[in-house]
N, CA, C and O atoms as a GROMACS GRO file, in nm:
protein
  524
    1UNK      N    1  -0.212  -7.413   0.545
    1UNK     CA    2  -0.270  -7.289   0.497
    1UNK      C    3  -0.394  -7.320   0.414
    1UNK      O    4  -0.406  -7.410   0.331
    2UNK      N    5  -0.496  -7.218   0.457
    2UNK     CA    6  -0.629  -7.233   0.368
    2UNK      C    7  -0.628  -7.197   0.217
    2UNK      O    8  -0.596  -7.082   0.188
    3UNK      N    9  -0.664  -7.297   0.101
    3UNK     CA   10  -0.685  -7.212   0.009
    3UNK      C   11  -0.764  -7.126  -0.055
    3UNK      O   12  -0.883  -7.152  -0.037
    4UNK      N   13  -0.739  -7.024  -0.130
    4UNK     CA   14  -0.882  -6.918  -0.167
    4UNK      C   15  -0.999  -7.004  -0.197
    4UNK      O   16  -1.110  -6.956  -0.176
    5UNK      N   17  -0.989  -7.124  -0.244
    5UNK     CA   18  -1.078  -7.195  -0.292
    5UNK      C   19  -1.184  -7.208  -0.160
    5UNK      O   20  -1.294  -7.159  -0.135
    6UNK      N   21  -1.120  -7.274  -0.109
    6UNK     CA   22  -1.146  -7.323   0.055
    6UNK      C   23  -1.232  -7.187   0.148
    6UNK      O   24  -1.336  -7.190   0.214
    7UNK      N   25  -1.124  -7.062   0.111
    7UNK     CA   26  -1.216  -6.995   0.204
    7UNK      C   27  -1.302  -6.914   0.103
    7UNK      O   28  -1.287  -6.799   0.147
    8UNK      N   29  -1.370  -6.905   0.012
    8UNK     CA   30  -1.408  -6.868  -0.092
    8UNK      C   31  -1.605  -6.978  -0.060
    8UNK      O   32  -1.722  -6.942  -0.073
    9UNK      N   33  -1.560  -7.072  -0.029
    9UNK     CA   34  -1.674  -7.234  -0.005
    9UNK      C   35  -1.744  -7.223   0.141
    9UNK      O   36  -1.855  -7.258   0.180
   10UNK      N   37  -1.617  -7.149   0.217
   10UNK     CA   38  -1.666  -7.209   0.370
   10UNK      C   39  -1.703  -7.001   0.411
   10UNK      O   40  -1.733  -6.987   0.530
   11UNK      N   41  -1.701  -6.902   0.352
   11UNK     CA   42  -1.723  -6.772   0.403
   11UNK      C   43  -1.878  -6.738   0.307
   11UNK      O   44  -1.942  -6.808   0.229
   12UNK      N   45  -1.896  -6.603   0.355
   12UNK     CA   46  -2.008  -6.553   0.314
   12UNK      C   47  -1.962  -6.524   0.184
   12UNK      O   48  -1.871  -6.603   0.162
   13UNK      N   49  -1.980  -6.445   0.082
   13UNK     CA   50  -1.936  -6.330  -0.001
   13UNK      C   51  -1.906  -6.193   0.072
   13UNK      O   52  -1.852  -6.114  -0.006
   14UNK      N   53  -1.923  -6.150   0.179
   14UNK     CA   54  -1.898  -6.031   0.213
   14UNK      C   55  -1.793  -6.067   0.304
   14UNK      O   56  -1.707  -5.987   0.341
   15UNK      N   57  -1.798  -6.178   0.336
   15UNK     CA   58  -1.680  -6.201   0.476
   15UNK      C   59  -1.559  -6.240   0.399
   15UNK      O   60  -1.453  -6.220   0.458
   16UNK      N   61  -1.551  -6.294   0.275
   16UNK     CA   62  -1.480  -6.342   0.207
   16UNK      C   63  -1.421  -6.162   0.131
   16UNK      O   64  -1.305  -6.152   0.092
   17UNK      N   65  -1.488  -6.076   0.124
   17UNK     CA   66  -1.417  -5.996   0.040
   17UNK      C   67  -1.359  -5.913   0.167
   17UNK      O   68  -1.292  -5.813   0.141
   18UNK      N   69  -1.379  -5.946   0.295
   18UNK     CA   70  -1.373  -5.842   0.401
   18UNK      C   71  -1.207  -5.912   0.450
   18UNK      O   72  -1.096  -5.858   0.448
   19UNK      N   73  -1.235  -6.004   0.477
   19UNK     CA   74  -1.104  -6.087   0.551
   19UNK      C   75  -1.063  -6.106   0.447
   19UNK      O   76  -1.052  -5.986   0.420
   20UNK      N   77  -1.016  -6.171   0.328
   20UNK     CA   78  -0.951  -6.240   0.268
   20UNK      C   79  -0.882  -6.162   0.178
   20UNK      O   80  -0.762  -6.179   0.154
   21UNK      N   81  -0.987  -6.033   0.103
   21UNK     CA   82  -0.931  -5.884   0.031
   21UNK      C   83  -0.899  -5.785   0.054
   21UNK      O   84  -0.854  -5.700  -0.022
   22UNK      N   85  -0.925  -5.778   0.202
   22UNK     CA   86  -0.895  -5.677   0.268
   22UNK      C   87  -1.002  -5.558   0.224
   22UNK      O   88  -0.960  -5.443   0.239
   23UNK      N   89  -1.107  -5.570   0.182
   23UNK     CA   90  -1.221  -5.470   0.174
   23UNK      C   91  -1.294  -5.421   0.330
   23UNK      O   92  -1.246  -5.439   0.442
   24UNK      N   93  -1.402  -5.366   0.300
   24UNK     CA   94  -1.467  -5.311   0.431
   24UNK      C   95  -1.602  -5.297   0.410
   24UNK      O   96  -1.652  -5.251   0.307
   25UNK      N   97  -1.691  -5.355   0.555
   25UNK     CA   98  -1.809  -5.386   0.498
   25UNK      C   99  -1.826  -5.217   0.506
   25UNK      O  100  -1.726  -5.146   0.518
   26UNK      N  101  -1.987  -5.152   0.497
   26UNK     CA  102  -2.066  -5.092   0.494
   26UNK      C  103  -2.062  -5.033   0.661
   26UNK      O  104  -2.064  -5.119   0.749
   27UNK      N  105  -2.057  -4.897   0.698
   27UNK     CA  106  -2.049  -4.831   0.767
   27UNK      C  107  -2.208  -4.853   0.880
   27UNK      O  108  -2.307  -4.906   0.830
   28UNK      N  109  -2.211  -4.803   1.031
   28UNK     CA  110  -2.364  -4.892   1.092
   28UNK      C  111  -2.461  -5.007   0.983
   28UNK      O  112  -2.582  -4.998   0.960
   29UNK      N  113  -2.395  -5.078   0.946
   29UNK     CA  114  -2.479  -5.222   0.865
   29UNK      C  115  -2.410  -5.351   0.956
   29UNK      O  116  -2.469  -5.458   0.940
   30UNK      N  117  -2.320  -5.352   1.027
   30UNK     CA  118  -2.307  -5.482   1.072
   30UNK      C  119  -2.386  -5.519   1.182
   30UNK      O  120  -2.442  -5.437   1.254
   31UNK      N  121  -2.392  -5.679   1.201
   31UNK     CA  122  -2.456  -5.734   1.293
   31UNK      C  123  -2.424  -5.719   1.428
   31UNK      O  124  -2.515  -5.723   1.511
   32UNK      N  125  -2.279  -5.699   1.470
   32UNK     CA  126  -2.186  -5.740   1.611
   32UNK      C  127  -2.212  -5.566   1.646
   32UNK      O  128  -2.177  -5.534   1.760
   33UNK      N  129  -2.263  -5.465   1.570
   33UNK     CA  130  -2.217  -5.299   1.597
   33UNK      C  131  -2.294  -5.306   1.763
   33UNK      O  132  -2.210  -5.281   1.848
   34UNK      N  133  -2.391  -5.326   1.804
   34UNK     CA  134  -2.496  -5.332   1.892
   34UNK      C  135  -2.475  -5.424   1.998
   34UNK      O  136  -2.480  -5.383   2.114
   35UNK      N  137  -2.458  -5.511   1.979
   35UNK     CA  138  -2.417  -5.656   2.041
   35UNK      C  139  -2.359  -5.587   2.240
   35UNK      O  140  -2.256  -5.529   2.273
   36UNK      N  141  -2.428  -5.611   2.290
   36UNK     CA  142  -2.391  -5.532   2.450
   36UNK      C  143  -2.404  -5.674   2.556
   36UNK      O  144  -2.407  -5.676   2.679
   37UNK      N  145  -2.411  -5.788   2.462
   37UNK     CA  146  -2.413  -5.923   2.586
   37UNK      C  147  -2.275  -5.946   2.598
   37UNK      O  148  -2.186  -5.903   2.525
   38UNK      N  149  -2.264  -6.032   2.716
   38UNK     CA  150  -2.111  -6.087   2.776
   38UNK      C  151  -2.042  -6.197   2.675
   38UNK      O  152  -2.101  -6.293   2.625
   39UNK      N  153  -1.938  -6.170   2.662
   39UNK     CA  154  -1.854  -6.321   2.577
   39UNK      C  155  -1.753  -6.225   2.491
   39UNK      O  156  -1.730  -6.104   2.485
   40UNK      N  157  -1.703  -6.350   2.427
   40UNK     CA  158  -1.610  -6.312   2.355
   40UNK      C  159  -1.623  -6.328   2.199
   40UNK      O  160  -1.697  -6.406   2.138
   41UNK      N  161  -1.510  -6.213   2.134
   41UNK     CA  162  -1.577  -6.201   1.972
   41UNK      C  163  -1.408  -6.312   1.936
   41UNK      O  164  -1.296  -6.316   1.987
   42UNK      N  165  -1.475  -6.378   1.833
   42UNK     CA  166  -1.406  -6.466   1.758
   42UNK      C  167  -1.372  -6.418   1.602
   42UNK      O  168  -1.450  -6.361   1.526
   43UNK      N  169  -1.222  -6.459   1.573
   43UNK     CA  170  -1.220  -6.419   1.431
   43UNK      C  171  -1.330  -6.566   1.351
   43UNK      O  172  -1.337  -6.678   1.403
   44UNK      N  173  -1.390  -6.534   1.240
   44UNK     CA  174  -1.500  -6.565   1.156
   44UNK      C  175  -1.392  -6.680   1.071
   44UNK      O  176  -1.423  -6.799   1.071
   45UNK      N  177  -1.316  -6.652   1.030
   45UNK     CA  178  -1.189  -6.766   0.969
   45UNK      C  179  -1.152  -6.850   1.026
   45UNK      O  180  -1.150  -6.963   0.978
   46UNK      N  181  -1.109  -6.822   1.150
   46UNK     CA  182  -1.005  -6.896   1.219
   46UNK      C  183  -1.111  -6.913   1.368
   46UNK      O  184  -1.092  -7.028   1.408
   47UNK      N  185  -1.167  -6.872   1.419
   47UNK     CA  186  -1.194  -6.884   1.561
   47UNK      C  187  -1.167  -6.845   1.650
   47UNK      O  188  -1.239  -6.853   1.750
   48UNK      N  189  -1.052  -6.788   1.647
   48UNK     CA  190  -0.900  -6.740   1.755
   48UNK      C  191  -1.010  -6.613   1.830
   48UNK      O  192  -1.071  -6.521   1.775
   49UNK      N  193  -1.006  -6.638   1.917
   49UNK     CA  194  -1.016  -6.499   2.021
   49UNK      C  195  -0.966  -6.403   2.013
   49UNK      O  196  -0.849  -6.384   2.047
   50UNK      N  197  -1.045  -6.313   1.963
   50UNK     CA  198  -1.006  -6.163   1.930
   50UNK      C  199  -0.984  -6.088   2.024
   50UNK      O  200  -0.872  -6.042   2.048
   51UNK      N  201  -1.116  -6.058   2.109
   51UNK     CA  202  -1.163  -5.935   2.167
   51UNK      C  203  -1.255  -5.973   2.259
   51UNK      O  204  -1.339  -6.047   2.209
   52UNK      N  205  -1.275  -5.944   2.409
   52UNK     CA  206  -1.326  -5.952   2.524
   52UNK      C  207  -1.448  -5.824   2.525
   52UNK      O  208  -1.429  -5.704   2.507
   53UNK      N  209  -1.568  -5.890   2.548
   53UNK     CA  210  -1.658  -5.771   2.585
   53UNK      C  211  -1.651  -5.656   2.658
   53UNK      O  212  -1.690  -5.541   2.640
   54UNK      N  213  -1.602  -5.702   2.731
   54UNK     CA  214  -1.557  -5.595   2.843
   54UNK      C  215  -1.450  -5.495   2.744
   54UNK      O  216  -1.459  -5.375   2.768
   55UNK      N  217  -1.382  -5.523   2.670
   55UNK     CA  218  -1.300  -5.365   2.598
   55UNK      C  219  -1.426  -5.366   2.496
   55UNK      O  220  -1.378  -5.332   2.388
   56UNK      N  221  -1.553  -5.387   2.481
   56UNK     CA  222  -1.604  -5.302   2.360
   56UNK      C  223  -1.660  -5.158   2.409
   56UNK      O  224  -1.672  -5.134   2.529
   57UNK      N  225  -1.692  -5.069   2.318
   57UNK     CA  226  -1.728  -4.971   2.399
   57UNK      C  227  -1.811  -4.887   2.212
   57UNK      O  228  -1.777  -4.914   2.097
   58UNK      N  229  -1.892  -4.815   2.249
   58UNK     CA  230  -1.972  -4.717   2.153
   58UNK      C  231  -1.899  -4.605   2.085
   58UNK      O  232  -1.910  -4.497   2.144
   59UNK      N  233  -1.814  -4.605   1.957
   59UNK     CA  234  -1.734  -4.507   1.936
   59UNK      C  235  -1.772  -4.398   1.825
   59UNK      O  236  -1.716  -4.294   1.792
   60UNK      N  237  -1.875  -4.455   1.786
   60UNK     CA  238  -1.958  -4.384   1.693
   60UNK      C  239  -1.935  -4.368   1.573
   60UNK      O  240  -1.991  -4.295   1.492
   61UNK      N  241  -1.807  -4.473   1.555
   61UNK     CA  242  -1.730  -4.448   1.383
   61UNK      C  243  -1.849  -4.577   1.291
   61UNK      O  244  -1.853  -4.560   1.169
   62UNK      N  245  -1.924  -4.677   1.340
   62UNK     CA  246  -1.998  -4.745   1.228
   62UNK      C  247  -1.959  -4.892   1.225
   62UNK      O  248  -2.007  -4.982   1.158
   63UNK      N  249  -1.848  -4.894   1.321
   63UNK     CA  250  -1.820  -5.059   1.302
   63UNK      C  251  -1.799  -5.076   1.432
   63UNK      O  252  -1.784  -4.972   1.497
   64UNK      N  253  -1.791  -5.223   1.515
   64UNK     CA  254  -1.765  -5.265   1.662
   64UNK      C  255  -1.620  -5.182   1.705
   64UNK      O  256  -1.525  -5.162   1.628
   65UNK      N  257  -1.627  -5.155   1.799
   65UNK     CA  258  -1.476  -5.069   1.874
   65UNK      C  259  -1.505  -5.112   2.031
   65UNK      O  260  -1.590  -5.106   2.120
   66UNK      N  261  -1.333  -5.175   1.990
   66UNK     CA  262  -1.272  -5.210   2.108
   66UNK      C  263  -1.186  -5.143   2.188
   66UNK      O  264  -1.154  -5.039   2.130
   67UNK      N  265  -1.126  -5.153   2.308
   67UNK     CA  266  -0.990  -5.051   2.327
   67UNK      C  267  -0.899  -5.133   2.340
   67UNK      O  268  -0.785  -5.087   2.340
   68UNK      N  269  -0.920  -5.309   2.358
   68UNK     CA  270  -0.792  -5.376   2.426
   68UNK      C  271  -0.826  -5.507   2.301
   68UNK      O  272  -0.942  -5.542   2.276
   69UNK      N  273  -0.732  -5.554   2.250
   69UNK     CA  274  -0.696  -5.675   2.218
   69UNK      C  275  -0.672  -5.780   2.300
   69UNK      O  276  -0.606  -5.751   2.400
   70UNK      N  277  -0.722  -5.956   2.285
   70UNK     CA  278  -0.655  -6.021   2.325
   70UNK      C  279  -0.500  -6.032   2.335
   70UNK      O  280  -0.453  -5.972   2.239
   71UNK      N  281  -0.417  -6.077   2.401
   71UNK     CA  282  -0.254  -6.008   2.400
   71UNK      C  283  -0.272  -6.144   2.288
   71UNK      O  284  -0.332  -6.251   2.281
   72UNK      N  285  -0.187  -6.066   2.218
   72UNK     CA  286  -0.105  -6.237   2.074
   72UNK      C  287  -0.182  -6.252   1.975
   72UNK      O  288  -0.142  -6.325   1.884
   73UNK      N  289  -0.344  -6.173   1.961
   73UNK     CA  290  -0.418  -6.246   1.900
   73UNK      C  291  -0.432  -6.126   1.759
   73UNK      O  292  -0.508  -6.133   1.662
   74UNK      N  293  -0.351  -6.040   1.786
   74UNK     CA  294  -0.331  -5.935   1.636
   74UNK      C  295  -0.213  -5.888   1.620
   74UNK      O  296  -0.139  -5.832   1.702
   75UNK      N  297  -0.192  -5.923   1.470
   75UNK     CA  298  -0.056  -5.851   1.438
   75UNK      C  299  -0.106  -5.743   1.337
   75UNK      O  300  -0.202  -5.743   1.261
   76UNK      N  301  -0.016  -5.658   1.360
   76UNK     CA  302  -0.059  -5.465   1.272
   76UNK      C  303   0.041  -5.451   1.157
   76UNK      O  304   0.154  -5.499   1.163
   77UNK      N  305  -0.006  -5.385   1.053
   77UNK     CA  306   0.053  -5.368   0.922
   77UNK      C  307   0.022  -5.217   0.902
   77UNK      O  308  -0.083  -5.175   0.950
   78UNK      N  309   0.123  -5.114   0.819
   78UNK     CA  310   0.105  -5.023   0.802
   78UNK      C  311   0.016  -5.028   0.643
   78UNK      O  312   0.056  -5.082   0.540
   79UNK      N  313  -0.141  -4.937   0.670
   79UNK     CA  314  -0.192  -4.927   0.534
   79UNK      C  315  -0.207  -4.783   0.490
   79UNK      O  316  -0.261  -4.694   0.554
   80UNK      N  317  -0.147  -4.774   0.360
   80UNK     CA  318  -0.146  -4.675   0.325
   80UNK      C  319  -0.211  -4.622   0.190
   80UNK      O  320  -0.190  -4.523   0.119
   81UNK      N  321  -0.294  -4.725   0.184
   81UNK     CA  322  -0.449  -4.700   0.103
   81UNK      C  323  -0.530  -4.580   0.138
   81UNK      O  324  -0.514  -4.534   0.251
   82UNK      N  325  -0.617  -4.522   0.055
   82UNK     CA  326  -0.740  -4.412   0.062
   82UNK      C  327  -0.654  -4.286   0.093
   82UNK      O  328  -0.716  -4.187   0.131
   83UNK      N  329  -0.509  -4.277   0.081
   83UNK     CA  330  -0.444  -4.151   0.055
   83UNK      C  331  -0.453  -4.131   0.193
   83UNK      O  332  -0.527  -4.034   0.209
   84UNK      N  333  -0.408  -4.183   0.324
   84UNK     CA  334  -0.358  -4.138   0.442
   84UNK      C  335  -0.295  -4.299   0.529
   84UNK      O  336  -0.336  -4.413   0.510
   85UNK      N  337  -0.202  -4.260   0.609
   85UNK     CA  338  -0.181  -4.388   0.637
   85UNK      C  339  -0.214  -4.398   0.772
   85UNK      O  340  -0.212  -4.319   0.866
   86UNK      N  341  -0.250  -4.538   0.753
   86UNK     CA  342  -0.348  -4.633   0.861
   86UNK      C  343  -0.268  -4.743   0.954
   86UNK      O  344  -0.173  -4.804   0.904
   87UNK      N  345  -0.312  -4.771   1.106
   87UNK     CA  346  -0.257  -4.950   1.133
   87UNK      C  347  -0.386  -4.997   1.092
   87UNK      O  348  -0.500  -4.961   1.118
   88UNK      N  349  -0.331  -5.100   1.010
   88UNK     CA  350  -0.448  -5.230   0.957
   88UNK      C  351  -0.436  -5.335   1.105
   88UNK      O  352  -0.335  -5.350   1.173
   89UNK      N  353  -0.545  -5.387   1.124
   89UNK     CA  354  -0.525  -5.499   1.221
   89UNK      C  355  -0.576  -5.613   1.095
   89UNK      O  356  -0.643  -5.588   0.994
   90UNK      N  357  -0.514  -5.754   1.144
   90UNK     CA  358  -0.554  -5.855   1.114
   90UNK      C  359  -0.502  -5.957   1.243
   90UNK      O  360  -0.432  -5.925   1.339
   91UNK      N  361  -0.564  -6.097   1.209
   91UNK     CA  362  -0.581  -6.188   1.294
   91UNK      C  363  -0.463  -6.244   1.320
   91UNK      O  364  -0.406  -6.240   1.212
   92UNK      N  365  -0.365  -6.313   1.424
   92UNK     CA  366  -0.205  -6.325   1.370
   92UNK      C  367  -0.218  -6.513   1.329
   92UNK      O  368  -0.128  -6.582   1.281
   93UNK      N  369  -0.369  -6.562   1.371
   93UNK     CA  370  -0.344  -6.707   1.362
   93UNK      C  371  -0.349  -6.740   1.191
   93UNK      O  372  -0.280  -6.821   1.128
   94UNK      N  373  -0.464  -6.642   1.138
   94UNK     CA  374  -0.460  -6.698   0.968
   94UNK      C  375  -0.503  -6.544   0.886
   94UNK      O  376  -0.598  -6.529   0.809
   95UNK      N  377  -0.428  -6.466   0.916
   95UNK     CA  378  -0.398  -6.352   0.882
   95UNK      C  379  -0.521  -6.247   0.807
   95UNK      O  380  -0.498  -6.165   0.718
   96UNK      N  381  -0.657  -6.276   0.871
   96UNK     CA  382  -0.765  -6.208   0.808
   96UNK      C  383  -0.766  -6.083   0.843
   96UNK      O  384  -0.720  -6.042   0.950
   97UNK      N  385  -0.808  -6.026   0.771
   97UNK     CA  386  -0.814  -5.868   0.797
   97UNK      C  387  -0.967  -5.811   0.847
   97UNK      O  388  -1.082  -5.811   0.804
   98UNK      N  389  -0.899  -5.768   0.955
   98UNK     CA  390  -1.045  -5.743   1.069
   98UNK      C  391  -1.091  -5.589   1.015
   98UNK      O  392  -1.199  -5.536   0.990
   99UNK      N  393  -0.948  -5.548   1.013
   99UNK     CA  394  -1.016  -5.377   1.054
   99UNK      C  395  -0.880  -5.274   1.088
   99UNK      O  396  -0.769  -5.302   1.041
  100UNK      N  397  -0.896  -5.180   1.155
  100UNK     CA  398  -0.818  -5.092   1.178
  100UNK      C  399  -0.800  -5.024   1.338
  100UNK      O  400  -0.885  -5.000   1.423
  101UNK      N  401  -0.663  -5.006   1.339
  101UNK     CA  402  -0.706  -4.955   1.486
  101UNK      C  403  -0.614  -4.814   1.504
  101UNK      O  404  -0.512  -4.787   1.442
  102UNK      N  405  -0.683  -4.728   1.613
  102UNK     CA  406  -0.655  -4.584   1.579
  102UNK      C  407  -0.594  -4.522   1.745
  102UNK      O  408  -0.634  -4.583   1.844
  103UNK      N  409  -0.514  -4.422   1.760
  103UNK     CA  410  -0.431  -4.375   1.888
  103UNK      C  411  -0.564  -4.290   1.899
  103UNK      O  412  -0.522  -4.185   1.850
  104UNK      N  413  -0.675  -4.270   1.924
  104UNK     CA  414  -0.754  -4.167   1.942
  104UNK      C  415  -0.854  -4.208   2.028
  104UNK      O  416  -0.958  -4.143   2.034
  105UNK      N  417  -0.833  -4.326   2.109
  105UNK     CA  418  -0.944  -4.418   2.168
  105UNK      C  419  -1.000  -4.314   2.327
  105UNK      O  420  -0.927  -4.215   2.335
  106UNK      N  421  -1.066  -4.316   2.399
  106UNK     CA  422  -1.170  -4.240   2.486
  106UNK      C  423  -1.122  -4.304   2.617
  106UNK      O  424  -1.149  -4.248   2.723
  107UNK      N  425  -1.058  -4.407   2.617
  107UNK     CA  426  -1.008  -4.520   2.756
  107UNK      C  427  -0.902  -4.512   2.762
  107UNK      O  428  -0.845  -4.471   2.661
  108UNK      N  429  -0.829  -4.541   2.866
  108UNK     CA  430  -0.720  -4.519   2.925
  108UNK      C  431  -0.625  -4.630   2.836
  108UNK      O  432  -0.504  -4.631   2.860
  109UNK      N  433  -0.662  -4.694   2.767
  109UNK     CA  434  -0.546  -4.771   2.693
  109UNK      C  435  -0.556  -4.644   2.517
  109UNK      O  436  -0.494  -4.680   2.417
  110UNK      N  437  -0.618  -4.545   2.517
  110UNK     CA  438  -0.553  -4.496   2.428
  110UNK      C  439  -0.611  -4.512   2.245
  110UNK      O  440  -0.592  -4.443   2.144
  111UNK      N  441  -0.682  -4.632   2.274
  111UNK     CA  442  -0.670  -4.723   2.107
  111UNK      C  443  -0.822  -4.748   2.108
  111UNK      O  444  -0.900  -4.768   2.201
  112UNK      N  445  -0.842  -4.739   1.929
  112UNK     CA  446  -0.979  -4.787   1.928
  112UNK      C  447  -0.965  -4.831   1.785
  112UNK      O  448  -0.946  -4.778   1.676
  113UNK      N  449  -0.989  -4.987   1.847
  113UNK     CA  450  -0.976  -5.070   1.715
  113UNK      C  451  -1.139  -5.058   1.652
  113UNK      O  452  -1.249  -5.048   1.706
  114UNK      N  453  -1.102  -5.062   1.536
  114UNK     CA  454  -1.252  -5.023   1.457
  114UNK      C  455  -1.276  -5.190   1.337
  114UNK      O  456  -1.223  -5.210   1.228
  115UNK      N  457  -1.351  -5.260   1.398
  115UNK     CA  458  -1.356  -5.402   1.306
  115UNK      C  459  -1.477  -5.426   1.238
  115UNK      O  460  -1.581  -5.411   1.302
  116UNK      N  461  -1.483  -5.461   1.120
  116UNK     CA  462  -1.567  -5.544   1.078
  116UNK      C  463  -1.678  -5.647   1.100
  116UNK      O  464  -1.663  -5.763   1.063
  117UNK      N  465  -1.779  -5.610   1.156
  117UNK     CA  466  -1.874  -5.712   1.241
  117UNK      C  467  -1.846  -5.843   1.146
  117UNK      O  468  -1.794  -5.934   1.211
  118UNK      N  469  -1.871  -5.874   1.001
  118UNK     CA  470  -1.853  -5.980   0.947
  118UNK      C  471  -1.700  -6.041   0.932
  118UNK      O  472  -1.674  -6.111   0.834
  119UNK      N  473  -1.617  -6.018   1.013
  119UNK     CA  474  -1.518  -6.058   1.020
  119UNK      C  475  -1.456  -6.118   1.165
  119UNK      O  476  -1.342  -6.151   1.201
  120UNK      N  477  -1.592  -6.115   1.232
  120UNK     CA  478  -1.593  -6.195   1.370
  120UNK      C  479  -1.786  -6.250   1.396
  120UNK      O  480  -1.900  -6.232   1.353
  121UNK      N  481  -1.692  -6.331   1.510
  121UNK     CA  482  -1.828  -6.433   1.533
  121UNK      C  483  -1.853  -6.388   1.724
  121UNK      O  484  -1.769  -6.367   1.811
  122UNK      N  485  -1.967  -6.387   1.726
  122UNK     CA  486  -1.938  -6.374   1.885
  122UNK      C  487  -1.995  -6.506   1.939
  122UNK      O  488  -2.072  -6.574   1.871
  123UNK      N  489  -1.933  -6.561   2.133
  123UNK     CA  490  -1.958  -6.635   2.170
  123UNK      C  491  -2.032  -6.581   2.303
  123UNK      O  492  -1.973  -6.501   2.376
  124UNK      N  493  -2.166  -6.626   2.333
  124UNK     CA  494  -2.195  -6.545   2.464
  124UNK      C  495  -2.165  -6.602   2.598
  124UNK      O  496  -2.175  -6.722   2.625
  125UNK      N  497  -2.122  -6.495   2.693
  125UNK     CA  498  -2.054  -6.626   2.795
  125UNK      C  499  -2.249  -6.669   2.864
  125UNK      O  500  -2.356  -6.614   2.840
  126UNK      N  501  -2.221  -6.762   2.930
  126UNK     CA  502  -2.339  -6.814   2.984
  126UNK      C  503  -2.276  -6.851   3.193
  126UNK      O  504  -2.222  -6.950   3.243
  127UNK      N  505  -2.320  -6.720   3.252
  127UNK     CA  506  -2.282  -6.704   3.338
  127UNK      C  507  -2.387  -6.792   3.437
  127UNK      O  508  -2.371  -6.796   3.559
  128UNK      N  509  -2.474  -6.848   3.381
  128UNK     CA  510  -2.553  -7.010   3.492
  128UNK      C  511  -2.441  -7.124   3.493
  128UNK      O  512  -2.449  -7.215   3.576
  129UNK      N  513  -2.342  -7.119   3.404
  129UNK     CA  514  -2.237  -7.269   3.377
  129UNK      C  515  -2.130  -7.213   3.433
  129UNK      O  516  -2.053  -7.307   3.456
  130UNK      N  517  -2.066  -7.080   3.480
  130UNK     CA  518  -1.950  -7.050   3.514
  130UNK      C  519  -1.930  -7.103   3.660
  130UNK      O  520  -2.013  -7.088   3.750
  131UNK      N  521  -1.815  -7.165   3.669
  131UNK     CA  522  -1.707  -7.180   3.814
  131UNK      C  523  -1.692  -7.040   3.867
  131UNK      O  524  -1.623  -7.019   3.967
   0.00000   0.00000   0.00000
């Protein structure tokens, strides 16, 4: 297990209060909100494969939205902060807190996870190297 120290040295200040405190960045301010190239988004802590381009989609709430999770790669907590209750998503490999995800999604899976651009990293696929 990482210590606060540790991830306190190796995160931003905003990624550190986002994942680690469970805060939330700033509503359209992240980097990943826009992001429309191929690959996959990585948790920013851990690395673990979050989220496949292909489920992102434009939801208009201010942060990246997905409709599908990697299978295994989030476990959900009930939050019942800001006086209504929420599913919190976080990461299940080192338990950062991404974001939230909601039954109100526009796609046929239903869900629209709403994450934290500074609480993932993206990788772009590079479709000249693919088999």
């Amino acid at each position: 297990m990482t210590s606060d120290k540790k991830w306190k040295a190796t995160l931003s200040e905003e990624a550190y209060k986002v994942c680690r405190l469970g805060q939330t960045e700033a509503p359209y301010t992240g980097a990943l909100l826009h992001n429309h190239r191929k690959g996959t988004y990585h948790c920013v802590c851990c690395n673990a494969v979050l989220f496949d381009s292909s489920a992102k989609f434009d939801s208009g709430c201010g942060w990246p939205s997905f409709d599908l999770a990697v299978e295994g790669a989030i476990h959900y907590l009930e939050d019942q902060s800001h006086g209504m209750v929420r599913t919190e998503t976080r990461c299940t490999q080192c338990d950062s807190h991404l974001g939230h995800v909601f039954d109100d999604g526009p796609t046929e899976t239903g869900q629209r996870y709403c994450v934290n651009s500074v609480s993932m990293t993206f990788l772009e696929q590079d479709d000249n190297n693919r088999n």
